[in-house]
C-alpha positions as CSV (number, residue, x, y, z in Angstrom):
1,X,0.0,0.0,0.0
2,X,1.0,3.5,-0.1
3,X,0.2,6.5,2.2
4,X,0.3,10.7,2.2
5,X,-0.5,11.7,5.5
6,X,-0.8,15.6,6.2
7,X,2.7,16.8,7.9
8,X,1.9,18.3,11.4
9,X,5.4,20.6,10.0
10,X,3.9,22.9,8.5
11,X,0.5,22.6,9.8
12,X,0.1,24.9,12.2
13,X,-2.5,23.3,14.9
14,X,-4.2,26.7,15.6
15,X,-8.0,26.1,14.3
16,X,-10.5,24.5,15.6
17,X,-12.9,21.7,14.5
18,X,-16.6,21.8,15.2
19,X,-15.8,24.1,17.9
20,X,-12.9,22.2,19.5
21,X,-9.5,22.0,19.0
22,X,-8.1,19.1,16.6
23,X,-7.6,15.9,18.9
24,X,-9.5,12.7,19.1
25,X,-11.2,12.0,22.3
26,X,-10.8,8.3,22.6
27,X,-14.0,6.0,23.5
28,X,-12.3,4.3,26.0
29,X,-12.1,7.2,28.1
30,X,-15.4,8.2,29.9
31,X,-16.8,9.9,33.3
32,X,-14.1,12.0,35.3
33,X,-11.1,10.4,33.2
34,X,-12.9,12.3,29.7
35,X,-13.0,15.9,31.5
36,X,-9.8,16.0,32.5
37,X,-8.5,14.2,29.1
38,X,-10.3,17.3,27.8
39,X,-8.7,19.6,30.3
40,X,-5.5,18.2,29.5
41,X,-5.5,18.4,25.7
42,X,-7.2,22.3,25.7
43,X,-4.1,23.5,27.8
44,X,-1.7,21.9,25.6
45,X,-3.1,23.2,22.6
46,X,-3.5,26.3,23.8
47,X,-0.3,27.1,24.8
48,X,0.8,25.2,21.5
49,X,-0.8,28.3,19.6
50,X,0.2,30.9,22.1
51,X,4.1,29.9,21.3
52,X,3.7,30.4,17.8
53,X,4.0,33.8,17.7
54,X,6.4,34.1,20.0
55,X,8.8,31.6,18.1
56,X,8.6,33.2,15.2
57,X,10.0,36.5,16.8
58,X,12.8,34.7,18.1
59,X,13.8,33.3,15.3
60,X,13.6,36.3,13.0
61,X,15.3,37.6,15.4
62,X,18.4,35.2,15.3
63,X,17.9,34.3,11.4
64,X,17.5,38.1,9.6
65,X,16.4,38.1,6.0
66,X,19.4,37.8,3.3
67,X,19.6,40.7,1.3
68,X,18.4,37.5,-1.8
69,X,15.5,35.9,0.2
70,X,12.5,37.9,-0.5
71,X,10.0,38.5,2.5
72,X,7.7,35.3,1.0
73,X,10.8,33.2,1.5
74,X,12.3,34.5,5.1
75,X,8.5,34.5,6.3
76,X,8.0,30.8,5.2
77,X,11.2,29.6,6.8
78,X,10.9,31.3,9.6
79,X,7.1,29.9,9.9
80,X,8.4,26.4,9.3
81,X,11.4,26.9,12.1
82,X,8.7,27.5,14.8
83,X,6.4,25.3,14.0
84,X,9.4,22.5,13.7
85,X,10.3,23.5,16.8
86,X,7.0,23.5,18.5
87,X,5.3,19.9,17.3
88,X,6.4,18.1,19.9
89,X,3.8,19.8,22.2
90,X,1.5,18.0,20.5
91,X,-0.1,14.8,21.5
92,X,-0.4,11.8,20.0
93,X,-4.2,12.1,19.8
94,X,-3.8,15.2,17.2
95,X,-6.2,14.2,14.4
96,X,-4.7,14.3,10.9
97,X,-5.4,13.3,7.2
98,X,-4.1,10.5,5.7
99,X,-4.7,9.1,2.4
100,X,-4.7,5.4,1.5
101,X,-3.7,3.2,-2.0
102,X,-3.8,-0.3,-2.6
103,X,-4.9,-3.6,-4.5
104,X,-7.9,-5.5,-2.8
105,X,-5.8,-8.0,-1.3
106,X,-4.0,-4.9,0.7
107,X,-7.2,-3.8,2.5
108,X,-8.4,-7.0,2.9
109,X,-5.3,-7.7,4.9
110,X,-5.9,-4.5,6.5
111,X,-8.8,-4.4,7.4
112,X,-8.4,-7.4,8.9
113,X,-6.1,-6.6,11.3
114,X,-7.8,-3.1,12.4
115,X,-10.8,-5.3,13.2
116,X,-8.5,-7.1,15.8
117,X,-7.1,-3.6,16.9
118,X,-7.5,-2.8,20.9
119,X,-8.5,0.1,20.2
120,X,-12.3,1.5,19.4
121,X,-11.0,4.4,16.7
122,X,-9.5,1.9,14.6
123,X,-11.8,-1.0,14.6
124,X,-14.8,1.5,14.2
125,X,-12.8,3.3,11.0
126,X,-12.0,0.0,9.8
127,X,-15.9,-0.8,9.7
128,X,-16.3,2.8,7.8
129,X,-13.5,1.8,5.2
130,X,-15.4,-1.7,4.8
131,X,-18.9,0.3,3.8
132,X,-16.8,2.8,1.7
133,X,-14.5,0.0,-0.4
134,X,-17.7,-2.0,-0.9
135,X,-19.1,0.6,-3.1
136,X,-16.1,-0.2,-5.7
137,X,-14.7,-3.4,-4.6
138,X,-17.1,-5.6,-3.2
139,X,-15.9,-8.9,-4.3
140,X,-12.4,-8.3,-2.5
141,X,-13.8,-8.0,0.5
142,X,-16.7,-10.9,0.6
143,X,-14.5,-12.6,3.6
144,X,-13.6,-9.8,5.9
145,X,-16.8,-9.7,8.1
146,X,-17.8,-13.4,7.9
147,X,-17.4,-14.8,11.4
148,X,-16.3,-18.1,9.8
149,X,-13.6,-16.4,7.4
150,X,-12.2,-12.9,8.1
151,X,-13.7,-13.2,11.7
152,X,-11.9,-16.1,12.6
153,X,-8.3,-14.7,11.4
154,X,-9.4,-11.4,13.3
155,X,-9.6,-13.5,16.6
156,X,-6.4,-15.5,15.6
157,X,-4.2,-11.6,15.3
158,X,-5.9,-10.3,18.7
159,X,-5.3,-13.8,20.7
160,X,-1.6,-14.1,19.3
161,X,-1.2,-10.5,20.4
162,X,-2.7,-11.0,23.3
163,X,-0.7,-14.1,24.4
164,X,2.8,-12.7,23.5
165,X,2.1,-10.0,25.8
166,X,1.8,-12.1,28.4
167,X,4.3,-14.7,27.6
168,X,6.8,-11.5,27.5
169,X,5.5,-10.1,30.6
170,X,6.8,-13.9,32.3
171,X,9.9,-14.2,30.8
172,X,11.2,-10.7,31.2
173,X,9.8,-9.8,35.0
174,X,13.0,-8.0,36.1
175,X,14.8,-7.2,33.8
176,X,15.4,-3.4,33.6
177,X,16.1,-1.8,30.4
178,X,19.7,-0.9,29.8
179,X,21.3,3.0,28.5
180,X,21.8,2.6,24.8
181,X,22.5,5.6,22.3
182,X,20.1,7.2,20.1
183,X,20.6,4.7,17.3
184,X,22.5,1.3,17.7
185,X,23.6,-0.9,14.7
186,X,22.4,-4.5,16.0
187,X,22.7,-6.7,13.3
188,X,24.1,-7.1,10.4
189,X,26.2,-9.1,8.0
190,X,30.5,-8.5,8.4
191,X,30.6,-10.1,4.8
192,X,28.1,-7.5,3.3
193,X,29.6,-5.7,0.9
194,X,31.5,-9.1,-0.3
195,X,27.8,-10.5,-1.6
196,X,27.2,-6.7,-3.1
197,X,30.0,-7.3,-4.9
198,X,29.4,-10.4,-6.0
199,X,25.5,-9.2,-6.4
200,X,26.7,-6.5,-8.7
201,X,29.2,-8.8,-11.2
202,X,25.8,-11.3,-11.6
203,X,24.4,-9.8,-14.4
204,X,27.8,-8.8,-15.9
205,X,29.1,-12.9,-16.1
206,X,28.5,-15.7,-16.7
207,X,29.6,-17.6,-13.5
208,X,27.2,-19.1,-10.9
209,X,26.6,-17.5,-7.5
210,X,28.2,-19.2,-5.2
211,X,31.4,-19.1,-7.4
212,X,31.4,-15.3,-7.6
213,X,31.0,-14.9,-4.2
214,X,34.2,-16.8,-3.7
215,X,35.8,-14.1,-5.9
216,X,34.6,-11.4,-4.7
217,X,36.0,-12.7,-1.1
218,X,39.6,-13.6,-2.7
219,X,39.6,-9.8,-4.0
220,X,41.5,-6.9,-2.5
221,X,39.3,-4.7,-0.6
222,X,40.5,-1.5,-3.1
223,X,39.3,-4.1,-5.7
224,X,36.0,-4.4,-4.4
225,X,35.6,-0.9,-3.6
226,X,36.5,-0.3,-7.5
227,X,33.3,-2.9,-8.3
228,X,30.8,-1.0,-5.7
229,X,32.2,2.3,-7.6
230,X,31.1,1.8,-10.7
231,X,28.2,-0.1,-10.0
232,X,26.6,3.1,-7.9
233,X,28.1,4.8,-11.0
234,X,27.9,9.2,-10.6
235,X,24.9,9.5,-9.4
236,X,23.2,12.9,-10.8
237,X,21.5,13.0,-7.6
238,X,19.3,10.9,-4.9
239,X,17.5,9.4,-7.3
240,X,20.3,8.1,-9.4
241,X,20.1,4.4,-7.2
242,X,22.3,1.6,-7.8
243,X,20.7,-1.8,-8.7
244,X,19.4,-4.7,-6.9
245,X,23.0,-5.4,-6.0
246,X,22.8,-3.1,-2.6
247,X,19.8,-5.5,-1.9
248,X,21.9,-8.1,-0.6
249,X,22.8,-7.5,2.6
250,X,21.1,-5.6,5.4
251,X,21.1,-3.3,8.1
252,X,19.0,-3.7,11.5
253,X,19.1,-0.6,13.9
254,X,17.0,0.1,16.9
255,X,16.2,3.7,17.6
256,X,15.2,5.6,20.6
257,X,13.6,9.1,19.5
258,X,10.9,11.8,20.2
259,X,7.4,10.2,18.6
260,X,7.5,13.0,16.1
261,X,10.7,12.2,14.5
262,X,9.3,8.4,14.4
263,X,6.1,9.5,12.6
264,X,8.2,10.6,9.4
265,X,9.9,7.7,9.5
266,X,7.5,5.1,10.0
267,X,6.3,6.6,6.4
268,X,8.8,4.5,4.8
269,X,7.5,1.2,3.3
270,X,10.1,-1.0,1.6
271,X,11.7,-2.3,5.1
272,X,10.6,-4.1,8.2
273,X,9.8,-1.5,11.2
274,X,8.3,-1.9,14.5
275,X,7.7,0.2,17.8
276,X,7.0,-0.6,20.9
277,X,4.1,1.1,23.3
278,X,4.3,5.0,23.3
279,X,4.8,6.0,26.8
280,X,6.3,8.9,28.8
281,X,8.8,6.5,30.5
282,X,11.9,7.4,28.1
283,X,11.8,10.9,29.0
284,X,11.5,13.9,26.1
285,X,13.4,16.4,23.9
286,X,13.7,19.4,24.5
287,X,14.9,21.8,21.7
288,X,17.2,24.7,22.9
289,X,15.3,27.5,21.0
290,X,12.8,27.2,23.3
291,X,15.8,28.4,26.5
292,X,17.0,30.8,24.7
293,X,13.2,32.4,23.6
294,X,11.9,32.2,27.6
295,X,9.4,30.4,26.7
296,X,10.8,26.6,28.5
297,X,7.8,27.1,31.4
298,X,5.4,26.7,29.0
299,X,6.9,23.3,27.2
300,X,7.5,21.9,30.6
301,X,4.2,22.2,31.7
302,X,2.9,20.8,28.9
303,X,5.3,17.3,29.0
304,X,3.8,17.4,32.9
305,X,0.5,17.0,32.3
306,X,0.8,14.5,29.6
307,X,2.8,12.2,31.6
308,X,0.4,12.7,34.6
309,X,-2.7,11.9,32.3
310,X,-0.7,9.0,30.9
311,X,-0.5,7.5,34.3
312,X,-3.7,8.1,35.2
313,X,-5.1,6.5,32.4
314,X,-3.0,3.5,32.6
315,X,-4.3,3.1,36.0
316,X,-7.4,3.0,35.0
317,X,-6.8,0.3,33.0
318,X,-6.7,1.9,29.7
319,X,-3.4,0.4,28.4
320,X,-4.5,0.6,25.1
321,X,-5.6,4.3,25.1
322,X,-3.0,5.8,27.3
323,X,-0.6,6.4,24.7
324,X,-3.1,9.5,22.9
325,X,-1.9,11.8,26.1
326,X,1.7,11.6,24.9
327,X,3.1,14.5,23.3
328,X,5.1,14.0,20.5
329,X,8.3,14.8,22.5
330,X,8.2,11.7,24.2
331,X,10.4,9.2,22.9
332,X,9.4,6.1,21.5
333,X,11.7,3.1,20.7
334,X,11.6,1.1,17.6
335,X,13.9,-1.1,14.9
336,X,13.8,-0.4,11.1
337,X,15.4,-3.2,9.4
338,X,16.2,-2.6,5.7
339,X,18.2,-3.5,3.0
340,X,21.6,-1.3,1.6
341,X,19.7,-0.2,-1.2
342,X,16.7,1.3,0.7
343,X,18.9,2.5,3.5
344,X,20.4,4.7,0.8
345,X,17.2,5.7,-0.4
346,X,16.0,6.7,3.3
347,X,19.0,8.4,4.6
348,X,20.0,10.4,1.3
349,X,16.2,11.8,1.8
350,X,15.8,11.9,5.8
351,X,19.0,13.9,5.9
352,X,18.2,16.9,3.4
353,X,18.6,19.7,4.5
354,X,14.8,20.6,4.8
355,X,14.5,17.8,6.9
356,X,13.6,18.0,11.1
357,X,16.7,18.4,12.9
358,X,16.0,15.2,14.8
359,X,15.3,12.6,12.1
360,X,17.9,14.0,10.6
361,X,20.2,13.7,13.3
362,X,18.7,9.8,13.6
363,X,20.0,9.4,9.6
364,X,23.4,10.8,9.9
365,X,24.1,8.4,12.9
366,X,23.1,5.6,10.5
367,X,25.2,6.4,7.8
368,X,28.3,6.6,10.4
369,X,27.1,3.6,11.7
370,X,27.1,1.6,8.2
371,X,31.0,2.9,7.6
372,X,32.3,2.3,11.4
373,X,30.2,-0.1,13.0
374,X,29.4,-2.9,10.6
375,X,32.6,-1.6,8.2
376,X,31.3,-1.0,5.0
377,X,32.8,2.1,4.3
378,X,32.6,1.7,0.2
379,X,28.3,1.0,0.6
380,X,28.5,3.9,2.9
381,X,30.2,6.2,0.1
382,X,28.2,5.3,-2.4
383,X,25.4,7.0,-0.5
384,X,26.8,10.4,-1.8
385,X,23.8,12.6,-1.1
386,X,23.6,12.0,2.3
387,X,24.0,15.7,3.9
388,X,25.5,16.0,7.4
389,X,26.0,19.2,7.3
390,X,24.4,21.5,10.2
391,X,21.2,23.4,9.0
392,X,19.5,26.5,10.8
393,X,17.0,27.6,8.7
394,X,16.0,23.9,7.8
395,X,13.0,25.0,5.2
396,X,15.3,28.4,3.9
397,X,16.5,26.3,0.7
398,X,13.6,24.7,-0.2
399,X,11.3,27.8,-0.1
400,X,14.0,29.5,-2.5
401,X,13.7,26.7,-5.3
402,X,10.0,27.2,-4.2
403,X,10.0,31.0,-5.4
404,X,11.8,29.8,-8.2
405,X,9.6,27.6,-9.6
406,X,6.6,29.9,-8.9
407,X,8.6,32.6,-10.8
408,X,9.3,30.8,-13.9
């Protein structure tokens, strides 16, 4: 399937929607909990929208306009810069669009597993996507609803879920979580760029696999480094992306950043990625803007109260739900596993210069990773649009080629 989901980066949360501000109110939650969920979720909005403004002096302030940039362009940047730095206030709960493509075999697979989802949002959109896709697909979806069919699988996804909870809740009483760094490398293959080399002199011979893997071990490393060269070839730019060669071995790396940061990258389809409950228990960021504008009460305030809702709706039993009172601060740990060809793809692009300072700062540790941790320094240069340059005005760039284009 594919997905574009509206970018809460330059969104600016500051409207309401049928006379509230944009957050879902989960089902889950009712009585005393609901009223001060809604308490909870006004203030942070609010002061969300009150910071805005504010930000956007500061940063004018500290960024003035280039005698080149026209006021469009400074006043975009800028705009961008504040709301950047500003998302994290939001929770979890903020409602967003998204838009969904795929065959019939994708939703049915779907749909199935929302309809085993915990929680009430997703198994009640799941049963509005089902009415909707019926209207121009019915005969995909014949089995999705039948108790004896897509009911039964539904059960089977919510009972294995179920039981691997508790199966890990046994097996790892005790066992505290050790400090690890931002991104660790934690698997992957010492011999991997031997089988891209061998990989990329495939098509190019005549010899079987195993037999040019064999060469391409007996090779000097400069040797191999010559192959990878000119099978990545000059790239023009990110797009220009080596063959199927770089498919051949992989990278695994688990990642411990704000939820924000995550929700860009979880975008990213071709690879394996999985995240485990959003809590407040790994603590948040906290960009320095917000020191150096006075305006850290405010963000500090905000993190408060969602951790304090957080626990107070785990201990009402609402496991499922808590996670909504997170703000996007919070961090969040997860593993994206992928393959060298799509770790180019999402590096070169997560590290632009446009790009939020703190996926970026997640895809720079990657690609130093890849070169000093696992060794392969000549799959690591091939990825020659990866940017690690420091950026302050992250959007200033873009908006330029922006004006440009309007222009012409």
């Amino acid at each position: 399937m594919a997905y574009l989901e509206q970018s809460t980066r330059y969104v600016p949360y500051t409207d309401t929607l049928h006379g509230r501000w944009r957050y879902h109110v989960p089902e889950e939650v009712q009585g005393a909990l609901r009223e001060r969920y809604v308490r909870t979720m006004d203030a942070a909005f609010t002061t969300y929208a009150s910071l805005i403004e504010r930000m956007q002096q500061h940063f004018a302030a500290k960024y003035p306009r280039a005698p080149q940039d026209s006021e469009g362009v400074h006043r975009a940047a800028i705009r961008a810069k504040a709301l950047d730095t500003l998302r994290g206030m939001l929770p979890a709960a903020t409602q967003s669009n998204v838009g969904l493509f795929g065959t019939g075999q994708a939703y049915e697979a779907l749909l199935l597993r929302m309809r085993a989802h915990p929680l009430h949002e997703v198994r009640a959109c799941a049963d509005q996507m089902l009415t909707e896709l019926r209207t121009v697909i019915p005969a995909f979806l014949t089995r999705v609803d039948q108790p004896e069919r897509g009911g039964r699988w539904s059960e089977y996804l919510a009972s294995t879920r179920q039981a691997t909870r508790e199966v890990a809740s046994r097996v790892l009483d005790g066992i505290e979580a050790e400090p690890r760094d931002e991104v660790t490398l934690t698997d992957f293959d010492p011999d991997g760029e031997i089988k891209i080399v061998a990989a990329a002199l495939y098509a190019a011979s005549e010899l079987p696999d195993d037999q040019l893997l064999e060469a391409a071990r007996r090779m000097p490393a400069a040797e191999r480094a010559a192959v990878l060269r000119a099978c990545a070839g000059a790239r023009g730019n990110r797009r220009h992306r080596p063959g199927r060669a770089f498919e051949r071995t992989a990278y695994r790396f688990d990642v411990l950043t704000d939820y924000g940061a995550f929700r860009d990258l979880q975008r990213h389809r071709l690879l394996t990625l999985e995240w485990q409950p959003l809590s407040t228990r790994h603590g948040y960021t906290e960009p320095d803007a917000l020191r150096e504008a006075g305006v850290l009460d405010g963000w500090t305030r905000a993190m408060d109260a969602s951790a304090d809702l957080y626990e107070g709706m785990r201990a009402a039993g609402l496991d499922a739900a808590a996670p909504y009172a997170v703000a996007m601060a919070y961090r969040v740990r997860f593993y994206m596993e992928m393959n060298a060809r799509e770790a180019m793809h999402v590096i070169e692009l997560r590290t632009a210069p446009q790009g939020h300072p703190a996926y970026r700062r997640v895809c720079q540790q990657m690609h130093r990773l890849i070169a000093e941790r696992a060794g392969h320094r000549a799959v690591a240069d091939a990825m020659t649009f990866v940017d690690h340059t420091e950026v302050e005005l992250e959007r200033l760039k873009a908006e330029r080629e922006l004006e440009k284009r309007r222009s012409r």
